[in-house]
C-alpha positions in Angstrom: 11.8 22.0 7.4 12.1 20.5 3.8 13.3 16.9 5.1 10.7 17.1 8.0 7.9 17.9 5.8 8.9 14.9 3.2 9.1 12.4 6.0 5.8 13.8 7.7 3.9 12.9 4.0 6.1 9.7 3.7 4.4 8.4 7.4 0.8 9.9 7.0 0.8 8.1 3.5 2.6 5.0 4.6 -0.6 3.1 5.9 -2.6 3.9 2.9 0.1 2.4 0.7 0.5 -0.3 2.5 -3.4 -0.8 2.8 -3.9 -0.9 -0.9 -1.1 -2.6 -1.9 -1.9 -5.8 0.2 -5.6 -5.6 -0.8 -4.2 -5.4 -4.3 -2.0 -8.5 -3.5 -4.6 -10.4 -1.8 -7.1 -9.9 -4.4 -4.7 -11.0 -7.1 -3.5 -14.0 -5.2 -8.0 -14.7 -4.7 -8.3 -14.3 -8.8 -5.4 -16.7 -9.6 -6.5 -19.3 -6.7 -10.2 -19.1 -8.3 -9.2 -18.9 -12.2 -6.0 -20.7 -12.1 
């Protein structure tokens, strides 16, 4: 139940992450393009 409950979290939260973290990356990558 334990394990089953971690990896339930782990895919519901999986999109998110990846959601922010490439809007994160692309908005870095914008700044440095723009200011560098």
């Amino acid at each position: 139940m334990f394990s089953n409950f971690d990896y339930d979290v782990i895919i519901r939260s999986l999109p998110y992450l990846f959601y922010d973290g490439m809007t994160f990356t692309l908005a870095l990558t914008a700044f440095a393009t723009v200011g560098g």
